[in-house]
N, C-alpha and C positions, 0 to 999 in steps of 0.2 A: 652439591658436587656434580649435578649433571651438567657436561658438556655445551656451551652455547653455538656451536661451531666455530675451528679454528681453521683457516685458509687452507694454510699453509701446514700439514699433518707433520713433516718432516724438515723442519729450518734448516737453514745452513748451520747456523752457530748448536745445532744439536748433530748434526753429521761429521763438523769438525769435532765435536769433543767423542765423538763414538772413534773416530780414526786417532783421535791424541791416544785414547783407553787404549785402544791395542796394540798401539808403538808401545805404549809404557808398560804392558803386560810383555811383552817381550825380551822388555829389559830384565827383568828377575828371573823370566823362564833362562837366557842367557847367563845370568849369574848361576844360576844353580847348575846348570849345564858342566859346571866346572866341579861340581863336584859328583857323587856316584848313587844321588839322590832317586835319576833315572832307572835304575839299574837295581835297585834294591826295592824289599816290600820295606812300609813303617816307622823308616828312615823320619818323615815328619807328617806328623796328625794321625798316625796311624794309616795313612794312604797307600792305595797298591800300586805304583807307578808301574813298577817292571811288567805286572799284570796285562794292564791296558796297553801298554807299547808292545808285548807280545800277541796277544790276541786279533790287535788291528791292524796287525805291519808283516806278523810270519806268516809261514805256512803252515797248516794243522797240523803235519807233521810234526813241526818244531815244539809245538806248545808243548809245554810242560804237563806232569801232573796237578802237580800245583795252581799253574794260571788253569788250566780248564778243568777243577772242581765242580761238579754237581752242583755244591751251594751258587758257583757264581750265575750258573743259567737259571738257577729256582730265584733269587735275587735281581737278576739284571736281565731278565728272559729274551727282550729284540736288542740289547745294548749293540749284538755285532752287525745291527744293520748302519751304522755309523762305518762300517771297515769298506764298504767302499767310494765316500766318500776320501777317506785316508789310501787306500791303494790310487786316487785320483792325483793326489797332491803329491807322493811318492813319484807317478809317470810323471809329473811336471819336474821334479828334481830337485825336491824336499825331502832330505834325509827320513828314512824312518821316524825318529825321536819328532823330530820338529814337523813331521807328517800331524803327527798325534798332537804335539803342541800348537799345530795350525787347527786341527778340530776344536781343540778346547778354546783356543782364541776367537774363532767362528762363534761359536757358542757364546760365549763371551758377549760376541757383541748382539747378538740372537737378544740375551738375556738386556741390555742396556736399550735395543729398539723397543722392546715389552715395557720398561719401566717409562720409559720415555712416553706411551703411550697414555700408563697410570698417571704422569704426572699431568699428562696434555688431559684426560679425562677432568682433575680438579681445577681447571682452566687456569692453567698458569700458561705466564707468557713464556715463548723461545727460550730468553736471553736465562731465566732460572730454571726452563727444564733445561738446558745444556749442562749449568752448573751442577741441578743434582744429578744430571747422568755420570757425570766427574767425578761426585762423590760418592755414588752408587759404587762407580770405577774401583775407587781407591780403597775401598771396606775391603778389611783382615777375611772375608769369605769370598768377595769373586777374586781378589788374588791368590789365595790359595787354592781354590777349586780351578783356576785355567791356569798356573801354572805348576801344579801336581797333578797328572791327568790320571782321575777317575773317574766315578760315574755321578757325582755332583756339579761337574759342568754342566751336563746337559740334563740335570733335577732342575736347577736356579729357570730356567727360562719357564720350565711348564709349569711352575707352580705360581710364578711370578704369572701367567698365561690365565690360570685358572683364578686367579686376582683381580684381574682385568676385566676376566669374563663376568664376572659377576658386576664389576662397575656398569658393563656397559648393555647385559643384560637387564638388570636392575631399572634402568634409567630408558630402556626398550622393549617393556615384555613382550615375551612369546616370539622373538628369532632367535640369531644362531642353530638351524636346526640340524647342519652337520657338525660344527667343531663342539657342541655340547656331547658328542659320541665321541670323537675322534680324539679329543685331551684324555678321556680315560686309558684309550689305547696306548698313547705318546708316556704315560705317566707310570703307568703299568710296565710297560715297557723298560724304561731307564729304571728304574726301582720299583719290585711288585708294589711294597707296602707306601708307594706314593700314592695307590690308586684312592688311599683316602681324602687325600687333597683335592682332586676332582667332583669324589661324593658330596664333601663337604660345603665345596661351589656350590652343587647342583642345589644341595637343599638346602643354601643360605638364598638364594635363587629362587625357587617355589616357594617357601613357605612366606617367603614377605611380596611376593607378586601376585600367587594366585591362590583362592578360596582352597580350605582344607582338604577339604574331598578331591579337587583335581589336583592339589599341588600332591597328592600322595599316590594319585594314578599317574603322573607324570615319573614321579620318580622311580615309580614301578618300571612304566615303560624303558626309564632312562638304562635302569639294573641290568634289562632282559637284554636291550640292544648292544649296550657296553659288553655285558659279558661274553653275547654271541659276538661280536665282533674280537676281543679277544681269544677265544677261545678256537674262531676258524683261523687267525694267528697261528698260533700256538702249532694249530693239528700242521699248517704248512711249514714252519719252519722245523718241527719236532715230531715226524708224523710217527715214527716208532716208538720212542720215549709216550707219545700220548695214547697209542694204541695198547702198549702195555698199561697204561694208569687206567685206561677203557677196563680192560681186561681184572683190575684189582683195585677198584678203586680207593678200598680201605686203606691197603699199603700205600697208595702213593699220595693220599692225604698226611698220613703219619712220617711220610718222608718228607715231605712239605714242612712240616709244621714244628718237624727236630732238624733243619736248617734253621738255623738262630743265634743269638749269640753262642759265644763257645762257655768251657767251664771257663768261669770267674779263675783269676790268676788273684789266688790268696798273698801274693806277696804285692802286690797294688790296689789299696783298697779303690772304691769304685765312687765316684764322683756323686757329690750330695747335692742334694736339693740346690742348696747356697751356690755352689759352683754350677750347677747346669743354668740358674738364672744369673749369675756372672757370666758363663759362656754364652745364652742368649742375646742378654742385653747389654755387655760390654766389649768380650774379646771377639764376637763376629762381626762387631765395627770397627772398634781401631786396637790393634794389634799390641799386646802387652810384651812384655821382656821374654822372650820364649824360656821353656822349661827344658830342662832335661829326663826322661825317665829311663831307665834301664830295666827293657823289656828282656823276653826269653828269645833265646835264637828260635831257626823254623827246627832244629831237631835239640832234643836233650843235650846232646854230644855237642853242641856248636856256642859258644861266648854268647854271653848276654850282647844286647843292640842297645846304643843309646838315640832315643825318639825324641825327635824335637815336637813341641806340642807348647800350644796354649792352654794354660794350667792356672796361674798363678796371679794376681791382682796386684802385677809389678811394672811401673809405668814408664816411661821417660820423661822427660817436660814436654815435649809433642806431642807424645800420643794420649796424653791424662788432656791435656786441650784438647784435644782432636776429637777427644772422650766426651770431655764435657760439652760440645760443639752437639752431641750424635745426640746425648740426651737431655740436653734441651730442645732439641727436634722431637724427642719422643715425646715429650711431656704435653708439648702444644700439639702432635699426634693424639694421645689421647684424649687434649681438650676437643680436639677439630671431630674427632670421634664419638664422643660422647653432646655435642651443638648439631652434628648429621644424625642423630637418635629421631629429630622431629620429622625425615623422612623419608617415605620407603627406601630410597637409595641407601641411605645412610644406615638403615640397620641392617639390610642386606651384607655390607660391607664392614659393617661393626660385628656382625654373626659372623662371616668367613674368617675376618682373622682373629677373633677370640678361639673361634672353633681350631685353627690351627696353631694357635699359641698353646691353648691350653694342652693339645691331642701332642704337640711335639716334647711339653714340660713334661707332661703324665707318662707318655711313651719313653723318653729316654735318660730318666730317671731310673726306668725297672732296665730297658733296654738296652744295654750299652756294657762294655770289657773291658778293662783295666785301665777304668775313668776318659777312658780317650773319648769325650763328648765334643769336643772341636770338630770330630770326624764329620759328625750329624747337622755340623752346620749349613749345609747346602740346600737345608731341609726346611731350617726354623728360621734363617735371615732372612728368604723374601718375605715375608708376614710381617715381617719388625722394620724391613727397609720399607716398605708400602706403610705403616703406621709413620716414619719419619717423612716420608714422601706428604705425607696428611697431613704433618707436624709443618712443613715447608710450604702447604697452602694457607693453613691458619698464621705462618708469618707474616706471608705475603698480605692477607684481609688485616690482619692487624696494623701491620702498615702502611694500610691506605696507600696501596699503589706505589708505592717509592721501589721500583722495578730493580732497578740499577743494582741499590744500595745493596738492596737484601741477594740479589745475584752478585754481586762482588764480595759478601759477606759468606754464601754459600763455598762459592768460590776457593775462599781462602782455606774454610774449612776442608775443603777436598785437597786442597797444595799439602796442609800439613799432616790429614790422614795418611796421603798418597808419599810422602817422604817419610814417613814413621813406620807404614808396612812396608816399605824397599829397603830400612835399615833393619826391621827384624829379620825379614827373608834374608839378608845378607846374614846377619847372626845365624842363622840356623845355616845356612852353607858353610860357612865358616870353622861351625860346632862340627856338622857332616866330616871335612876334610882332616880336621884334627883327630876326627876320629878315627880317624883312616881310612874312610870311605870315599 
């Protein structure tokens, strides 16, 4: 899988399809526009739209109790250093909403240069990394995460980042000696508990590049540096919240750590095994029939809410294609996966994303409220979109070069993913207004 040098890092035919992805991520973020999806918490996935549009666009005053929750800064700790990028795009004279929808587009496309790079890494030509940047595009997770703005637009890129690093680590030992500190920060940042995905790099990283004894003093090093770099974070953006945790650190451990899911809602049981590797491997590629659940208002006193969500193993004739397109990419993934076993690269990269499949199944299986696991998606697709990305190199080797073919083949598969999540998204706007929302 290592790299032979490719010229030209960034084609044309992959710059056009990164500017097609975020015309056409615009078009749903506008559909939904029409309804009051913006404006409400859990409306669909469980996501806090109103959340994020308030925190990055008002003034502190305005925030709510609710958007600025304690749990959200233990959870999302530099998320608001994104707010002035967004107060940027606002002086330009982008509406609030579409300030924030222009972030998560950014990001967006952040997230499609990174994959772009993974696929340049297994030395595929232009004309198929364009295509799978397409289909990257059109998967039921990066349209959902850029146009529902939370805090998994800007997960997909760093974890997809810490993906990468490992390819290109692996195939270079011993550089990168700032971004190997600086991802933990980035990751830590948009979601504490991403910072495992970082770790996970580092020591699929060491332990297949360098002898035991250094690859363990390295990761030592790696711990001490990350942490202190977080942690003078932390002290400058939160210097009294941290001086009080200085001051007790017992309690502010314990308040740490009963930030977590809420109590279980007995009246929705909680998504099984079965369904969280259905939501892994099926519905965070191509988009099934959306569900409806009927969650609790935010007070007792207030009507139950109906949540659009991916739930259920209900297809249309597109998107069951579309389906079966994604895993057979996955399949020949993990054949390309287990032929990169004979070396070092290849298990490096067989480690990171086992490590992260298994830690996302294991995790959010216990982890997770009233089944909503679609939520978590932003977490667990880069790892499964990088095994398909592997899956689209062992086409191409199988193919003996027939470029075209299998890029026109890709191709398709992204036209009819990318039309099957714009008619779900539309269902679920649809579902939203009827609801009277």
């Amino acid at each position: 899988m290592q790299n032979t040098g490719v010229e030209n890092r960034l084609p044309l035919f992959v710059i056009l399809a990164v500017i097609a992805s975020a015309f056409f991520w615009a078009a749903p973020a506008h559909m939904l526009s029409g309804s009051q999806v913006y404006g409400h918490y859990n409306l669909a996935f469980d996501f806090d739209p109103s959340r994020y549009v308030n925190l990055l666009t008002a003034n502190a005053e305005a925030w709510s109790a609710r958007d600025a929750a304690s749990e959200f800064w233990i959870k999302h700790p530099f998320y608001l250093l994104h707010r002035p990028l967004v107060q940027v795009l606002m002086t330009v004279g982008l509406s609030p909403l579409w300030a924030v929808l222009g972030l998560s587009i950014l990001l967006g496309v952040l997230s499609l240069l990174v994959f772009d790079q993974i696929l340049r890494r297994l030395e595929l030509p232009p004309t198929i990394r364009a295509a799978g940047v397409l289909l990257f595009a059109s998967s039921a997770t990066q349209i959902a995460c850029v146009v529902v703005p939370d805090a998994y637009a800007a997960a997909l890129p760093g974890i997809l980042l810490a993906i990468w690093m490992v390819m290109s680590r692996a195939a270079s030992p011993g550089g990168w000696p700032v971004q190997r500190f600086m991802l933990p920060v980035y990751l830590f940042g948009v979601t504490a508990t991403n910072l495992v995905f970082a770790a996970m790099a580092e020591f699929a990283v060491q332990m297949t590049t360098q002898p035991l004894v250094r690859a363990v003093r390295n990761l030592v090093i790696w711990g001490v540096v990350s942490a202190a770099l977080i942690a003078a974070l932390l002290v400058a953006l939160y210097p009294h919240d941290m001086l009080g945790a200085a001051s007790d650190p017992i309690q502010a451990l314990k308040s740490v750590l009963w930030v977590g899911t809420l109590t279980p809602d007995k009246t929705i049981p909680p998504a099984s095994l079965l369904t969280m590797l259905e939501t892994m491997f099926a519905f965070s590629l191509s988009a099934p029939v959306p569900s409806v659940v009927m969650i609790p208002g935010a007070t007792a006193a207030l009507p139950q809410i109906p949540m659009h969500d991916f739930r259920v193993f209900d297809y249309s004739a597109i998107g069951f294609v579309a389906l079966v397109g994604w895993l057979t990419l996955l399949v020949l993934g993990l054949v390309g996966l287990l032929r990169g076993l004979r070396t070092q690269q290849g298990v490096a990269i067989a480690m990171a994303l086992g490590f992260m499949l298994a830690f996302n199944l294991a995790f959010h299986v216990y982890f997770q409220y009233r089944g909503s696991v679609f939520l978590y998606a932003g977490h667990f697709f880069p790892p499964v979109a990088v095994m398909a990305a592997v899956g689209i190199g062992q086409l191409h080797r199988l193919a003996r070069g027939q470029t075209l073919a299998i890029a026109l083949a890709i191709l398709v598969l992204a036209l009819l993913n990318a039309a099957n999540t714009f008619a779900q998204m539309d269902a679920i706007r649809a579902g939203i207004v009827a609801g009277g929302y």
